[in-house]
N, C-alpha and C positions, 0 to 999 in steps of 0.2 A: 335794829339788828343789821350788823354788816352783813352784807350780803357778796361784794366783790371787793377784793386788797389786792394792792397793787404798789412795785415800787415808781417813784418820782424823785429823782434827784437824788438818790439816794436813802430816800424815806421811805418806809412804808406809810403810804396812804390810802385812806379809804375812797373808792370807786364811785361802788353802790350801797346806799343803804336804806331801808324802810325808818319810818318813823309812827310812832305810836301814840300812845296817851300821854300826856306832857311831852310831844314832839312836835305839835301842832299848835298853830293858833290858825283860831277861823275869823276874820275881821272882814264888817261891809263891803266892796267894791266903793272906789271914789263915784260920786252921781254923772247922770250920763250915759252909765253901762245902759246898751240894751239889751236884749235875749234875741240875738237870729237864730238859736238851732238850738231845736230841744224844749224844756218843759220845767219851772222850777220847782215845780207840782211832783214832776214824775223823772227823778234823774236816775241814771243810770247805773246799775249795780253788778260788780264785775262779780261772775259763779266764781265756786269754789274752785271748777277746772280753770277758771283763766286765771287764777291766782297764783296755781301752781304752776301754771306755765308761765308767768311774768317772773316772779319768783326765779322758777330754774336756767329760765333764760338768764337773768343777771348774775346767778351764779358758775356758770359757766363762763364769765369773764373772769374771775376771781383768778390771780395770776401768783398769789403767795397763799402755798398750805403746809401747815403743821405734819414734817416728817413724822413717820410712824415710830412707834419705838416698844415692840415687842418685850423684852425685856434688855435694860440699858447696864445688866449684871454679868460678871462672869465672860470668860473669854470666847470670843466668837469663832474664833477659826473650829470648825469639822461640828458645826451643832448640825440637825438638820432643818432647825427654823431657816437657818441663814441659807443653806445650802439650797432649799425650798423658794426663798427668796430669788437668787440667782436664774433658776432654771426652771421652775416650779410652771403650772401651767392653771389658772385659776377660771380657766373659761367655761368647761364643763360644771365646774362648782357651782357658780354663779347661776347658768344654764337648770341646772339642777336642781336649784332652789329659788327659779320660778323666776330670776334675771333675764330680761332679752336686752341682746346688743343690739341700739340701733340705727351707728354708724360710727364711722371713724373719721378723722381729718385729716387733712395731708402729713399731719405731724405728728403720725401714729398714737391720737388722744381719742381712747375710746369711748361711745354713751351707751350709757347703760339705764334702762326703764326699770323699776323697784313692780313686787310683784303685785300680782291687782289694779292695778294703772297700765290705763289704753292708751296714753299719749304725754310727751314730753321728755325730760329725761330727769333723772332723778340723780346719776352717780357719771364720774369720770374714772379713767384706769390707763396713766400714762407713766411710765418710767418706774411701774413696779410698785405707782400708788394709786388705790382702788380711794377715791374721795368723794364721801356721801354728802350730798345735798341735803337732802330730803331727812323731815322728821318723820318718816312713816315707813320706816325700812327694819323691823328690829331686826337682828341685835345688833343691827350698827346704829350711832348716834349723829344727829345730822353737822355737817362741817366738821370734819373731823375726816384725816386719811389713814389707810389701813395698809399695811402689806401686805405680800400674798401671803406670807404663813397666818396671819393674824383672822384674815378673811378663810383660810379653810377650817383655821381654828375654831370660830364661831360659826359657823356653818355646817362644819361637819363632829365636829366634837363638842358643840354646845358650848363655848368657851373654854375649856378645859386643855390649855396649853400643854401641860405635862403628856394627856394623853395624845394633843395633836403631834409631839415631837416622835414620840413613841412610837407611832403609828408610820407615819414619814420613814425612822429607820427601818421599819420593818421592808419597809419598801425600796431601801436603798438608800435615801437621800443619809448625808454627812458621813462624818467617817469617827471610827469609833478604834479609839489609840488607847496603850494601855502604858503607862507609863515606865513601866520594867520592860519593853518591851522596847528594841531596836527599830528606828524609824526605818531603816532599809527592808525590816519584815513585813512592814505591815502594806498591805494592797490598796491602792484607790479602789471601788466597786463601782466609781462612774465611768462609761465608756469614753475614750478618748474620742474628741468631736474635733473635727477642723475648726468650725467656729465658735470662739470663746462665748459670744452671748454680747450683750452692753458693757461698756466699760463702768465698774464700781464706780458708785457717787463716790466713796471717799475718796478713790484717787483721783479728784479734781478739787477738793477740796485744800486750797492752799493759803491760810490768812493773811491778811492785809493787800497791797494794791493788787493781787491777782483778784482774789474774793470780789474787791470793789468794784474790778473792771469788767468783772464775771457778770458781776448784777446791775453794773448799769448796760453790759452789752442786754442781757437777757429780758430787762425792762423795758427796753425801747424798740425790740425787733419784733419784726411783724409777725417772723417764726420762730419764735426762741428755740434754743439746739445749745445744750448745756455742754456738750463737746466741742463743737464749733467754737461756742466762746472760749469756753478754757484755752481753745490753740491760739485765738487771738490774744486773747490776755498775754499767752505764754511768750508770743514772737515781741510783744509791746515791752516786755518787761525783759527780756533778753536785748532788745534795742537800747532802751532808755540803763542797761549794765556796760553796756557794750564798751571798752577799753578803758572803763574804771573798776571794772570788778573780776578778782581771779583766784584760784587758792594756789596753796602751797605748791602744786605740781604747776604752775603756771599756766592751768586749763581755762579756756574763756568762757563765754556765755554764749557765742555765737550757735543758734544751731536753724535745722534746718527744719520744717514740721511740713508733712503731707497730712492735709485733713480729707481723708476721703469718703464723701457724700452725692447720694443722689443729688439731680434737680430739684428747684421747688423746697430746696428743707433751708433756705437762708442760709447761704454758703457766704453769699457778699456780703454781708451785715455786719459780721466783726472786724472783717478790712474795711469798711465806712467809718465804724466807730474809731481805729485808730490810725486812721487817716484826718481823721475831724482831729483826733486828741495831738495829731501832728500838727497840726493847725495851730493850736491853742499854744502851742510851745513856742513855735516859729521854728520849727522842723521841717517843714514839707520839704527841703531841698533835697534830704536825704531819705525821699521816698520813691518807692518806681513800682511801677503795676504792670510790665511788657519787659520782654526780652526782645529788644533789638540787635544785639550781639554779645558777642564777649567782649569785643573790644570796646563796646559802650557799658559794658558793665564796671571795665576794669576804670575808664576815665570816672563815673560814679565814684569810684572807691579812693581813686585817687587825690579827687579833689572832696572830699566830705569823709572820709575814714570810716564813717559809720552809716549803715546804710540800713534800710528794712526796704526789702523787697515783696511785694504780695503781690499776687496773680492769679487766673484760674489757667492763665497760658501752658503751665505746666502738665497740662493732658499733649501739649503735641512733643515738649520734650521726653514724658516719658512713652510717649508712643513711637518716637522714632528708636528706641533702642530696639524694638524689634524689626526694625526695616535697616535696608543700607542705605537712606537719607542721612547725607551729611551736613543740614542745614543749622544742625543745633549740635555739632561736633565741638565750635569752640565757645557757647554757651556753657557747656557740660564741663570743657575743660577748666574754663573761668570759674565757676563755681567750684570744682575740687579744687583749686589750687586758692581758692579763697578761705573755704571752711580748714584748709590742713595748714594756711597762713597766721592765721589768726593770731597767733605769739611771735611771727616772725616776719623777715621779708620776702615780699610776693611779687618774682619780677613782671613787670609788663612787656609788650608788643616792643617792636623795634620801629621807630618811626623814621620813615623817609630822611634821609640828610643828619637823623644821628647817631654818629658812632657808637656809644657807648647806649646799655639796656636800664631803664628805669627799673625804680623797683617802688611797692606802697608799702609804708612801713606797718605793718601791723595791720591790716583791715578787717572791721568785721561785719562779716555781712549775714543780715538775719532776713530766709526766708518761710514765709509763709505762702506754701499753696493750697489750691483745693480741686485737686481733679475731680472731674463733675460724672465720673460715673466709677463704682466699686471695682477693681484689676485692673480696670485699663490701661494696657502699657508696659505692663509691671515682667515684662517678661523679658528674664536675665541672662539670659542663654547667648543675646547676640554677641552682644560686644562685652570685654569685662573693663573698660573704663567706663564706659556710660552706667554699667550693673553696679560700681562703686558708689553712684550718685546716690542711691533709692537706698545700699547700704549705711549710710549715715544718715539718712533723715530718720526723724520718728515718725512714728504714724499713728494714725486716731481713726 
């Protein structure tokens, strides 16, 4: 039985796994062997409890599980399964049907004990998926993840999806549109929230070399952060477009990405990954991880055209927009006047003894930062050149 999967190289591989009746062979020891510890009489027989806890130990390394899939029919937008899914709150449920959480890790992966069991853990519940261990949990089936609509469903409606939805709108959840009906009439019933929640799996889902890069960053990181990687994916592959690709309006690929993340959730792990994969190209020339000035940015651009920049430095640029520090004044100016170049010429500094102003034909410059704490900085009030900067990046 697998017990833990995992990818390598791009494969999914197996981790852990038990072996059973035709798994084994039991053959003599070569002679020689002697016995120092223990009894060939009287060997050692592990309880039922250490088997569960061996068991659910290894599967808590298990690093690839089978998305949930409620019903995979019918359009998703305004159900309340989905809506449930989003926002939903599955912890009192759990609680309620004899579930104890009984801990979390720094990468908001929660454990959860199955009921009647004093010790171990039976179940995890990370990024909206509840994924059971344990054969001893009905009505959930062991290995196997759940959503939260899916986990109230069976819990609280004895599997009876129809009525778990039913129930959910009576409560609010989805929205309920009549199709003779003018979209401008109908009302949202959820309160407007400052904050939106997780960003949707699907909108990180992008096939081919994003996807790849997606799972080999999230395979190899010590904290995998499915966001994080996507921003890196996202800057590697805006790089490697970078003044061979553009449409019809002549718009580049260049752009700018703020990933903003606590400490401790492996912020530098996607800029390692395509720092290494710069490597493999014989790219590093056109990499940089520090803002030393503008005027070192612009020599960068000048002699390499194409540049990826990653940093986490970008906490003291955006924190100088709210001070009158002028240290990162022509930082901020290099960078706008790079990202609005990108199709055109971008002149440079006037150097000592020459008359006439250079220019870089076309540069593009892709960066990736990651301020290391949630708003810091972010305040647009000071200055509105600097305020420009944070207006054109994306943010995650």
């Amino acid at each position: 039985q697998k017990l833990a999967v995992g990818r390598r190289n791009g494969a999914e591989t197996t981790l852990i796994e038990t072996r059973g009746e035709g798994g084994l062979v039991l053959a003599a020891p070569t002679t020689g062997y002697t016995v120092i510890s223990g009894d060939w009489c009287d060997l050692p027989v592990l309880s039922q409890d250490e088997r569960d806890t061996l068991l659910s130990a290894a599967r808590q390394l298990n690093e690839v599980h089978d998305l949930p899939q409620d019903n995979p029919l019918g359009v998703r937008e305004g159900r309340p399964g989905d809506d449930f899914n989003q926002r939903g709150d599955i912890t009192p449920i759990l609680q309620e049907a004899g579930w104890v959480k009984t801990g979390e890790s720094q990468d908001g992966n929660e454990y959860w004990r199955r009921p009647g069991k004093s010790h171990g853990v039976s179940a995890t519940f990370k990024d909206g998926v509840f994924y059971v261990f344990t054969s001893n949990a009905p009505p959930f089936q062991p290995s196997k993840g759940y959503s939260r609509f899916a986990v109230y469903s069976l819990l609280v409606h004895n599997g009876d999806y129809s009525a778990a939805a039913a129930d959910l709108r009576s409560r609010g959840y989805g929205i309920s549109i009549d199709a003779s009906e003018e979209i401008d009439d109908v009302e949202d019933p959820r309160p407007w929230s400052r904050d939106p929640g997780e960003v949707p799996t699907r909108l990180l889902d992008f096939p081919g070399f994003i996807n790849n890069l997606v799972d080999v960053t999230m395979s190899t990181a010590p904290y995998p952060n499915q966001v994080l990687s996507f921003c890196g994916a996202l800057a590697m592959q805006s790089f490697l477009a970078g003044r061979k690709v553009r449409d019809p309006s002549d718009a580049r690929t260049n752009v700018y990405l703020l990933a903003l993340a606590n400490s401790g959730t492996g912020k530098e792990w996607p800029r390692k990954v395509n720092m290494e994969l710069l490597c493999e190209l014989g790219a590093q020339e056109s990499y940089a991880d520090r803002f030393a000035s503008g005027e070192g940015i612009q020599d960068l651009l000048a002699g390499r055209k194409n540049v990826l920049l990653q940093t986490d430095e970008i906490d003291s640029v955006l924190g100088s927009m709210a001070t009158s520090d002028g240290r990162y004044d022509s930082v901020i100016s290099t960078l706008l006047s790079a990202f609005t170049s990108a199709a055109n010429l971008m002149p440079r500094r006037l150097k000592s003894g020459n008359a006439a102003s250079e220019v870089i034909d076309q540069p593009h410059l892709v960066l990736f930062g990651s301020p290391s704490s949630r708003g810091r900085g972010l305040k647009l009030h000071a200055r509105p050149v600097r305020a420009r900067l944070v207006l054109i990046a994306l943010f995650a």
